[in-house]
N, C-alpha and C positions, 0 to 999 in steps of 0.2 A: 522585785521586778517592777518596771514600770510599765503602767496598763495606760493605753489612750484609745478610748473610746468616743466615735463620732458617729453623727447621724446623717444622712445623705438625703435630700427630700424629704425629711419625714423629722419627727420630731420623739425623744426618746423618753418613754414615761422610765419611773423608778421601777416598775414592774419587768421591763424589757433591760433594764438594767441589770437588777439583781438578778433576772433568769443570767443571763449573758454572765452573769460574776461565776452565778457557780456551777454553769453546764458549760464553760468555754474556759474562762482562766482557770477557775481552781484545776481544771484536771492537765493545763500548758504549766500550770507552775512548780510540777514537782520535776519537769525537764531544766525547769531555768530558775532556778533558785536564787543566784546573785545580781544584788540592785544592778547591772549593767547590762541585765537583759531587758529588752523591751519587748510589748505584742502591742501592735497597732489595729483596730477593730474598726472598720467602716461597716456599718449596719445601710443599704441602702435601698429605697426606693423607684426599682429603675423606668417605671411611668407615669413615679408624680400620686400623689393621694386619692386620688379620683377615678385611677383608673386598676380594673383589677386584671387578675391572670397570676401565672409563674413571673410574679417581676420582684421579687423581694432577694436580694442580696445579701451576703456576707463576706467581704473581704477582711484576710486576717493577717499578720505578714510578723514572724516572728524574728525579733532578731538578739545572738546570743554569740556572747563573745567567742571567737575562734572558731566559727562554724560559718558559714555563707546563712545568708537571709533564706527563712521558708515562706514561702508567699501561697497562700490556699483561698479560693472563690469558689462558692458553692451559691444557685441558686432555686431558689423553691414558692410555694404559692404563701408560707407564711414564716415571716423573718424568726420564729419557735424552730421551723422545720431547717432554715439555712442553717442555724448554729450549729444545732443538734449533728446537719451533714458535715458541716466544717470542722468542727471536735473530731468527728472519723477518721477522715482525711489526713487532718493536722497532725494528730497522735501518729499514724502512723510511718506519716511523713519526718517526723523530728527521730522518733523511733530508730528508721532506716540511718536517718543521719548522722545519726549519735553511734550507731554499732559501725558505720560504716568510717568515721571521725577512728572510733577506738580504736577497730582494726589497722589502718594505715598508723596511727601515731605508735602504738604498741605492739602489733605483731599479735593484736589480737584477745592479746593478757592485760587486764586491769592494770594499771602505774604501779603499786606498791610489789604486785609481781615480775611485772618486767624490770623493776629496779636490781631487785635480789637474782633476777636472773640475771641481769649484766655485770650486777659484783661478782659473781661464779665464773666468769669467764678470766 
């Protein structure tokens, strides 16, 4: 899977990296296992360095072959708290999408079952 990670206003230490590796991808990569998936990560600052509040962003936008783009923004008072919200979101938005994909292509039944059940016919 290809990860791109960017920083928006702000600047992205190794710390805010590796949190982001394995509280955000590791748990999107076991939905998109083949290199032709991508997750696009904008970590952003939306008042600039200086200034504080609820302005810290996470946009996340996954995209996996045969499936439409999942796009999730979550925002909070610390860019730890957006990931953390957008892994919820995300999981169970890909989640939905993935049983929701199966059901229309298959009738619901996993491929190696709907196969044997169309030889039967």
């Amino acid at each position: 899977m290809k990860v791109l990670l960017r920083g928006v206003h702000l600047k992205l230490s190794d710390n805010l990296k590796a949190y982001t590796d394995e509280h955000l991808v590791a748990h999107i990569e076991r939905f998109a296992e083949d290199e032709a998936s991508e997750i696009d990560i904008a970590l952003v600052d939306i008042n600039g360095p200086n200034k504080g509040g609820v302005d810290k962003e996470c946009r996340v936008t996954v995209r996996m072959p045969g499936m439409e783009a999942v796009h999730v923004t979550e925002t909070a008072e610390t860019l730890f708290q957006a990931i953390d919200a957008t892994r919820d979101r995300l999981e169970k938005t890909i989640k939905r999408a993935v049983e929701r994909r199966r059901s229309v292509a298959t009738n619901g039944l996993p491929y190696d079952l709907n196969a044997d059940a169309a030889s039967n016919l």
